[in-house]
C-alpha positions as CSV (number, residue, x, y, z in Angstrom):
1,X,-37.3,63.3,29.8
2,X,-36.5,61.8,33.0
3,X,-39.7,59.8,33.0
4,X,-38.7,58.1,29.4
5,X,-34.8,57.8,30.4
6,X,-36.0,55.4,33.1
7,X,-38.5,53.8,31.2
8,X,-35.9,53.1,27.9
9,X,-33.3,51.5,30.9
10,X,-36.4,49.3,32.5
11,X,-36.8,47.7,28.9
12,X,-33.4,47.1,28.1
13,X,-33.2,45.6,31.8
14,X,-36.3,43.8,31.2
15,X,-35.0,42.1,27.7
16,X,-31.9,41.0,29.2
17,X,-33.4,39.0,31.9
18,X,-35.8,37.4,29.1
19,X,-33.1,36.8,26.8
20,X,-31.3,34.6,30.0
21,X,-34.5,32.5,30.2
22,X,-34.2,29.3,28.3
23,X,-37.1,28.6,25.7
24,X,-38.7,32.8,26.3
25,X,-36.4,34.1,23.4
26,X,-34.9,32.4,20.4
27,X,-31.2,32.9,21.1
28,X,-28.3,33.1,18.7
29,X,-28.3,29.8,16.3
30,X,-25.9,27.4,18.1
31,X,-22.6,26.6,16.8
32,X,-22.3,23.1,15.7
33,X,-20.0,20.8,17.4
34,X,-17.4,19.1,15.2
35,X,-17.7,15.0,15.4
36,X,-15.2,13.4,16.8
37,X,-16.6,10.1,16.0
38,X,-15.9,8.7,12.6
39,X,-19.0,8.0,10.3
40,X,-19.4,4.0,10.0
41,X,-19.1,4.0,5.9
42,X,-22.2,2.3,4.2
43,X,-22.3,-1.4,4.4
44,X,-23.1,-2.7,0.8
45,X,-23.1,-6.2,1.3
46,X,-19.8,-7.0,-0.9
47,X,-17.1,-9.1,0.6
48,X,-13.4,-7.9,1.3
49,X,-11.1,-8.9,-1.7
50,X,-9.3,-11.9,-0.5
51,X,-5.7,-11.4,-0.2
52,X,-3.7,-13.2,-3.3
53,X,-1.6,-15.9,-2.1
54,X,1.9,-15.2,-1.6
55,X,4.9,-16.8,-3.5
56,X,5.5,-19.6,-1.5
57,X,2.0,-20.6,-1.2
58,X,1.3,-20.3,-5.1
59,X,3.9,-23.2,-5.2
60,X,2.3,-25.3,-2.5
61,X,5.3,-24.5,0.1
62,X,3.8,-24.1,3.9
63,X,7.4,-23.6,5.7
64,X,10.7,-22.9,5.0
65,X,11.9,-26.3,6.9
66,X,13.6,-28.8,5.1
67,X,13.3,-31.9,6.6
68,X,16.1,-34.8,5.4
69,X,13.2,-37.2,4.8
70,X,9.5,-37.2,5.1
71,X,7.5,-41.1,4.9
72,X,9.8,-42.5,2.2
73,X,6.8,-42.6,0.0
74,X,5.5,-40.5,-2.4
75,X,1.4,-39.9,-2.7
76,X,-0.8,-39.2,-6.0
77,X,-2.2,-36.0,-5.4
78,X,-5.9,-36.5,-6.5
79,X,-7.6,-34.5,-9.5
80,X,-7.3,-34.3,-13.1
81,X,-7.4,-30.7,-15.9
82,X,-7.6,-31.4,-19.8
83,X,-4.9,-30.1,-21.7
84,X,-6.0,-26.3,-22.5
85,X,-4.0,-26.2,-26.2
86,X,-3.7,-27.6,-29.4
87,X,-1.6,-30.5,-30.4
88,X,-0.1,-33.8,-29.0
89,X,-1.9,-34.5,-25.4
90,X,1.3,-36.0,-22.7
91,X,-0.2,-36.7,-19.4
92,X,1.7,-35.9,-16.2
93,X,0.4,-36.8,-12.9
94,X,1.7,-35.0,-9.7
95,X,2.9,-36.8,-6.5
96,X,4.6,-35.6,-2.7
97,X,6.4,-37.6,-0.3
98,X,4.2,-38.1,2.3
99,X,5.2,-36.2,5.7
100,X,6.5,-32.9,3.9
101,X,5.2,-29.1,4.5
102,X,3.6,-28.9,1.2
103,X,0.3,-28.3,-0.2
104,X,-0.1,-30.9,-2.9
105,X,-2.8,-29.4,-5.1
106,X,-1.5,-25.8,-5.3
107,X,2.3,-27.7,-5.6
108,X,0.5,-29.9,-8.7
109,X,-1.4,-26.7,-10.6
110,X,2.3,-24.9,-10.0
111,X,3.3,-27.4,-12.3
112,X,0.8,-27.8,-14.9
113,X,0.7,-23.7,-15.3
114,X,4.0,-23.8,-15.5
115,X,4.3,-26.7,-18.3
116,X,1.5,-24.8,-20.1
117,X,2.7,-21.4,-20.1
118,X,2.7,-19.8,-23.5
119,X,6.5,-19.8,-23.2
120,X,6.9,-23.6,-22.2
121,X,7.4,-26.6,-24.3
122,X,3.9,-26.1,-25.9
123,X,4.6,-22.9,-27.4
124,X,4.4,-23.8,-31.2
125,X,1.4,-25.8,-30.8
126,X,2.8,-29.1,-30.8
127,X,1.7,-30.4,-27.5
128,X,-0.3,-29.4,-24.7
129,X,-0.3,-31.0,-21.0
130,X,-3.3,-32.8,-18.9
131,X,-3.4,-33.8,-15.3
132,X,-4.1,-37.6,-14.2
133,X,-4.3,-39.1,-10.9
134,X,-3.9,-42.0,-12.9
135,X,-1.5,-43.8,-15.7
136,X,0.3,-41.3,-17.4
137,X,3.3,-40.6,-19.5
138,X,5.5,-38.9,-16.6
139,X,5.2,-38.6,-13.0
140,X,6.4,-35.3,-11.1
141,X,7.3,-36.1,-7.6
142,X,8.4,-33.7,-4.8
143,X,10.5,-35.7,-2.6
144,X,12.8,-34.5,0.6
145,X,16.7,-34.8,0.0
146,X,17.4,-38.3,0.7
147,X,14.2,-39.8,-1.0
148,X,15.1,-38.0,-4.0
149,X,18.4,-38.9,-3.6
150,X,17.3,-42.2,-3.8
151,X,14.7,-41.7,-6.6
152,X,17.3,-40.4,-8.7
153,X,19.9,-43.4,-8.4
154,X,22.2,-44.4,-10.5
155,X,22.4,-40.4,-10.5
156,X,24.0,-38.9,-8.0
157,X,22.2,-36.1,-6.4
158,X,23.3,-35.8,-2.9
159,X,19.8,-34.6,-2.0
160,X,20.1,-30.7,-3.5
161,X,19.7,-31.2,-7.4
162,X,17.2,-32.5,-9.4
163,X,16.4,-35.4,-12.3
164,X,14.8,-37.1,-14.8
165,X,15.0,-40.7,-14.6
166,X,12.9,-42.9,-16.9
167,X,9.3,-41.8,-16.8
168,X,9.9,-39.8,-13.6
169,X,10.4,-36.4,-13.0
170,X,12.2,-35.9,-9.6
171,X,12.1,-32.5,-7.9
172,X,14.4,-32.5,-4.7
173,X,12.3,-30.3,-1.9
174,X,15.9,-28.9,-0.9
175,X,15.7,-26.3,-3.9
176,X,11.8,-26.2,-4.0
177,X,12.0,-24.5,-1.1
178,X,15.3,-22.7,-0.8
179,X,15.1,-21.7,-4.6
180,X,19.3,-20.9,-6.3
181,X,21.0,-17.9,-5.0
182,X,21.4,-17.0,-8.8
183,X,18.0,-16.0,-9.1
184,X,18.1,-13.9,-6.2
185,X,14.6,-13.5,-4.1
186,X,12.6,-14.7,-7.7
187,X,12.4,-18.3,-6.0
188,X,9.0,-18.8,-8.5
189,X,11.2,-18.4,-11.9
190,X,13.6,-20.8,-10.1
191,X,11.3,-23.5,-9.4
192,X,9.9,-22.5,-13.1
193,X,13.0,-23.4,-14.9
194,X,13.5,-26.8,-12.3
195,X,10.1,-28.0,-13.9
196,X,10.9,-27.1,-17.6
197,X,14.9,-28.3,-17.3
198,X,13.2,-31.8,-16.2
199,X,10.6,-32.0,-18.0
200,X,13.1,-31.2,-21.2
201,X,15.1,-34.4,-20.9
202,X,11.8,-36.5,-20.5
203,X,10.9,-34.7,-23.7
204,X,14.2,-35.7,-25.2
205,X,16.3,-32.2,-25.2
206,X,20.1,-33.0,-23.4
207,X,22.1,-29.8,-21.7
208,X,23.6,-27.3,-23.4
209,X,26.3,-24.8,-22.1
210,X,26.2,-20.7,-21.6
211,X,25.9,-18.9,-24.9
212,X,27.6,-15.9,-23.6
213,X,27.8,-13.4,-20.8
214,X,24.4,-11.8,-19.8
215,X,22.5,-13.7,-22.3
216,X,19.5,-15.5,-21.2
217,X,20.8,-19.2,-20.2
218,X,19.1,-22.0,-22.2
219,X,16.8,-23.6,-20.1
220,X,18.5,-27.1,-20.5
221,X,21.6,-25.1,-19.0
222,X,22.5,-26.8,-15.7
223,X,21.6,-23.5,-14.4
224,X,21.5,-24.7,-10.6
225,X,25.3,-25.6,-10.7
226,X,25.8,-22.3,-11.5
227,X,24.9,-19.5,-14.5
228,X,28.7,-19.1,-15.5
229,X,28.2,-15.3,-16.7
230,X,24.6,-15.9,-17.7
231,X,21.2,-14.7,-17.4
232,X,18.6,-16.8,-15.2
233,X,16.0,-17.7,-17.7
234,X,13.4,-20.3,-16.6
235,X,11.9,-20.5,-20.3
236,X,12.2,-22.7,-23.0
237,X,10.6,-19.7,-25.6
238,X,11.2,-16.7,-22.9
């Protein structure tokens, strides 16, 4: 009995200084370590979606400085679109004042979306709107305060409203920019109903007052002197 005793305790000895060999005896399966690196996610080859361009940059604005007067001189902003509807065909061509923070092409297809809009002056089919850089029925210009002042004469704008004079369409960069409190922070449907208010009276349409409190105002309301009670509205068929 003795003689087995000591042999059982020489094997369990002898096991336990195998088992603390590396490589003699398969140990316990390891535990795995949790990775504190993040996996890099597969690279498929398809480009980030690019950020759409903010409000300001839709309309062609790059800065919210107004300066009193840029080169004096307003420049054709190159390019043409066909009109995309039915009906009579009036051409516009776009222009800036030379020397103003303002991105003439997106500032130019501001303007033609705008005059083709499904709720513009087009709406019933009887006239849709093409680009020129060349001749053209009317000519929208974005001028700083005291060229459209003087664009505007005999009108007097003092630099902060808008016109139509003759064949020109006058948009002051004062209220491009800055937009009318009365719309609040939606300075696009501002410089909406500044396009489609001018635009009106080259088309032949005079102003008309506030129907009513909280009713949508006309867009040939003066609505930048004020909404009087009013809704803004920058459409002729909202």
């Amino acid at each position: 009995m003795l003689r087995r005793a000591c042999l059982l305790t020489a094997a369990v000895a002898l096991g336990a200084a195998l088992l603390a060999v590396p490589g003699v005896l398969p140990g316990p399966a390891a535990t795995p370590v949790p990775e504190t690196v993040p996996r890099v996610a597969a690279v498929t080859g398809a480009p980030a979606a690019p950020e759409p361009p903010s409000e300001d940059a839709r309309a062609g604005v790059l800065g919210s400085e107004v300066p009193p007067v840029g080169t004096g001189v307003p420049v054709v902003v190159p390019g043409s679109a066909p009109a995309p509807g039915p009906g009579r065909v009036r051409t516009v061509r776009v222009e800036v004042e030379g020397g103003l923070p303002v991105d003439g092409p997106a500032f130019a297809d501001f303007v033609l979306d705008t005059l083709n809009d499904p709720r513009g002056w087009g709406r019933d089919g009887s006239m849709s709107f093409a680009r020129t850089d060349g001749d053209a029925e009317v000519t929208v210009v974005l001028a700083s305060p005291d060229t459209s002042a003087r664009l505007c004469l005999p009108l007097r704008t003092g630099g902060t409203l808008s016109c139509r004079n003759g064949p020109l369409v006058v948009l002051t960069h004062h209220r491009w920019v800055l937009a009318h409190p009365d719309y609040g922070t939606d300075r696009t449907a501002y410089r909406q109903y500044v396009v489609n208010h001018e635009v009106g009276h080259f088309l032949g349409h005079g102003h008309v007052p506030c129907p009513g409190p909280d009713v949508a105002a006309p867009v040939m309301m003066q609505q930048t002197k004020g909404l009087l009670g009013c809704a803004p509205n920058p459409w002729p068929y909202p």
